[in-house]
N, C-alpha and C positions, 0 to 999 in steps of 0.2 A: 390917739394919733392914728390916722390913717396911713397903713402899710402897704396894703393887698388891695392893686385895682383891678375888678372882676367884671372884663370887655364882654359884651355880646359879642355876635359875629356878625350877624346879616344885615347888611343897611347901616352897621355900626363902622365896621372894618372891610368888608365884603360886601361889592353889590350883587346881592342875591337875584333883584329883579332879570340883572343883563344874564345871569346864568342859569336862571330859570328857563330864558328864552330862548338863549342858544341849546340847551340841553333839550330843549323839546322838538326845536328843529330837527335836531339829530334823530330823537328817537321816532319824530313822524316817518323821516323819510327811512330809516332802519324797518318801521314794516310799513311803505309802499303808501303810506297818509297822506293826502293833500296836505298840504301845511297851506294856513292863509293865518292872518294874523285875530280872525274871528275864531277859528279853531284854538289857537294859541291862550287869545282871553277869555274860553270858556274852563279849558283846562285850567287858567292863572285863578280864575275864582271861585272853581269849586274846592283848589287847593286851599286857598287864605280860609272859606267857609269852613275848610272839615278840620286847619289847624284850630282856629277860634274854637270851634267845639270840642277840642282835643281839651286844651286850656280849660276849658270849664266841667272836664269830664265827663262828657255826654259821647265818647268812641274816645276807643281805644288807636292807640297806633296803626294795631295792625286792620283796625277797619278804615282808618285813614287813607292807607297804601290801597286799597281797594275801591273804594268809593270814588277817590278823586281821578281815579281813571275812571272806572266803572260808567257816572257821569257825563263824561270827557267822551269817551267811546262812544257811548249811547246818541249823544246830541250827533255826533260825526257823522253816524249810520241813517239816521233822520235825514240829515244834510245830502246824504249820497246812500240811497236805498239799492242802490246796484252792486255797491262792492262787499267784497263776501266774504263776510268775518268771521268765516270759518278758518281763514288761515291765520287769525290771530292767537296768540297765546291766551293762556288765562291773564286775568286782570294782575293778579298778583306778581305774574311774570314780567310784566309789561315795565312794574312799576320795580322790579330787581333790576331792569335794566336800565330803568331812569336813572337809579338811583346811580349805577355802578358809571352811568354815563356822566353823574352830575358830579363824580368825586372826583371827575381828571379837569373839571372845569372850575376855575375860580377865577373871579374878576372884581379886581383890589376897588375899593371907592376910590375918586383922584385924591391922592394928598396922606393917605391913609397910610403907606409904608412910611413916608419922610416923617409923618406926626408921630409915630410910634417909635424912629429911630432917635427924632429929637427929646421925646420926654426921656428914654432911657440914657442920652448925653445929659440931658439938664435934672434930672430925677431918679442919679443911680441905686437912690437906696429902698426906692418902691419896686416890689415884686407885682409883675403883670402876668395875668390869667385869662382863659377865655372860659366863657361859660354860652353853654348853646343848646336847642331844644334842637333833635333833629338824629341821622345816625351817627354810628363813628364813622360808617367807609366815605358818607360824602362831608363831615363837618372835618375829621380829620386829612383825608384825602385833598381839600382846599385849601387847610392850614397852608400842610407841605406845598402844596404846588404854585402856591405866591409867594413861598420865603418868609412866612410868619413862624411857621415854626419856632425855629429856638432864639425868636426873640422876646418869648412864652415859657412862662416857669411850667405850666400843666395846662391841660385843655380838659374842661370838663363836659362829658357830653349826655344828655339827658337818658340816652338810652342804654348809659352804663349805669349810670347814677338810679335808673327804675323809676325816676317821676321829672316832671316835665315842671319848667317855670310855668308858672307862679309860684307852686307849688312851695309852704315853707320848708319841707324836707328837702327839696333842692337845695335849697341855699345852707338849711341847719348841715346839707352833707358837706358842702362845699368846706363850712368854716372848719368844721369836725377835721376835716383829712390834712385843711392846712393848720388844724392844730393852735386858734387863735378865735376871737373872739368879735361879735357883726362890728364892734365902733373900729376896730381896725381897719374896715374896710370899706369899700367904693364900688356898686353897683352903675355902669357904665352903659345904657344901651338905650335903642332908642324907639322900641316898644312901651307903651303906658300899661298894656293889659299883660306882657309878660314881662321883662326886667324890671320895670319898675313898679310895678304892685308886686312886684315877686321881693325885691329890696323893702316893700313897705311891709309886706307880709312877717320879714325875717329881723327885721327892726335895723335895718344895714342903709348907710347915708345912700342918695342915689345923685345921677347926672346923666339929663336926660338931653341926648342928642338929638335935635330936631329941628326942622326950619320953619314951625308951625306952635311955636309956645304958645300958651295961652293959659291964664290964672287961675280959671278956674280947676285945671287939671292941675296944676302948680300945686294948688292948695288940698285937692282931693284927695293927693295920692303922697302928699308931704317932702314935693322934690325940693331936693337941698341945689341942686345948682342944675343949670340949662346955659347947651351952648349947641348954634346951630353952623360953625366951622370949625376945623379942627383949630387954628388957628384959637378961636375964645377956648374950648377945651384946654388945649396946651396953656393959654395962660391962666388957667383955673387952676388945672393941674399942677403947675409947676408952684403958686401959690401958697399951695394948702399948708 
């Protein structure tokens, strides 16, 4: 019987995209950056490149945090050969202050507080969890600052934890600590390459959030249920 539902966060509960955005604004204009929105999408996809290659173990974290500035900086300089990146920090620095600038921001998907208030009216006896690949100062830091917090038994964050989703010791940690076993639980997110091959990996039922299903991912990755509002969610949820 399914106890333990274990939420991703980004695009799941939190739109990462909008805080991705705004957080980059800031830190352009913090050191003196043209911000254009070509600048914004180069940074936006060297970041998704060097996560994907996180996930599949080809860098590390912390060459993560450098690279997708690194990158990002490099293309900007090309773009504007005149300005003098002498007065920039190191890369590593740049991306301490992204991060510290992306904990104070968080921005809820629409409908995502009232969904979460309603299962836990209609579904007092499931314990809800967050599980999330990223650090503690920005994955926790956004909990708190949209009020998800303690509507969350634990938040589990990959960089405590030492391995990142897919990974099946992510998840073997998760059930370990909750002291309980994968069919009790419900992997919730709406990644295929990390929640949910990370659910298929861990032998844990899944439910994949997305407005893009399609069968044959259905079938590859062994998803037990798909819903693309919270609205089907909730009445999946409240179902089971």
């Amino acid at each position: 019987m399914i106890k333990n539902l274990l939420f991703d966060l980004d695009m799941t509960l939190l739109d990462f995209k909008a805080a991705e955005y705004e957080t980059f604004k800031i830190v352009a204009s913090d050191y003196n950056l043209e911000y254009s929105d070509e600048f914004y999408d180069v940074y936006s996809a060297s970041n998704e490149r060097c996560w994907k290659r996180l996930e599949l173990k080809e860098i590390t974290k912390a060459e993560l945090y450098v690279i997708r500035f690194k990158e990002t900086i490099e293309w900007y300089l090309r773009k504007h050969p005149t300005f003098d990146s002498s007065v920039l920090p190191p890369y590593k620095d740049i991306n301490s202050h992204y991060i510290d600038t992306m904990a104070r921001i968080g921005i809820k998907l629409p409908g995502s507080m009232e969904f979460i208030l309603k299962l836990r009216e209609l579904r007092p006896d499931f314990d809800l969890f967050i599980i999330t690949n990223g650090t503690s100062k920005t994955a926790r830091g956004r909990v708190a600052a949209r009020g998800f917090e303690p509507l969350f038994k634990k938040v589990f964050v990959s960089d405590e934890i030492g391995v990142n989703k897919p990974d099946k010791k992510f998840f073997d940690e998760v059930i370990g600590e909750l002291d309980t076993d994968a069919s009790s639980c419900l992997v919730i997110g709406d990644s295929l390459s990390s929640d949910i091959l990370g659910a298929q990996n861990a032998g844990i039922k899944s439910l994949w959030y997305t407005n893009e299903p399609n069968r044959d991912a259905i079938e590859k990755y062994s998803i037990d249920y798909v819903a693309s509002t919270f609205d089907e969610m909730l009445e999946i949820l409240i179902n089971l």
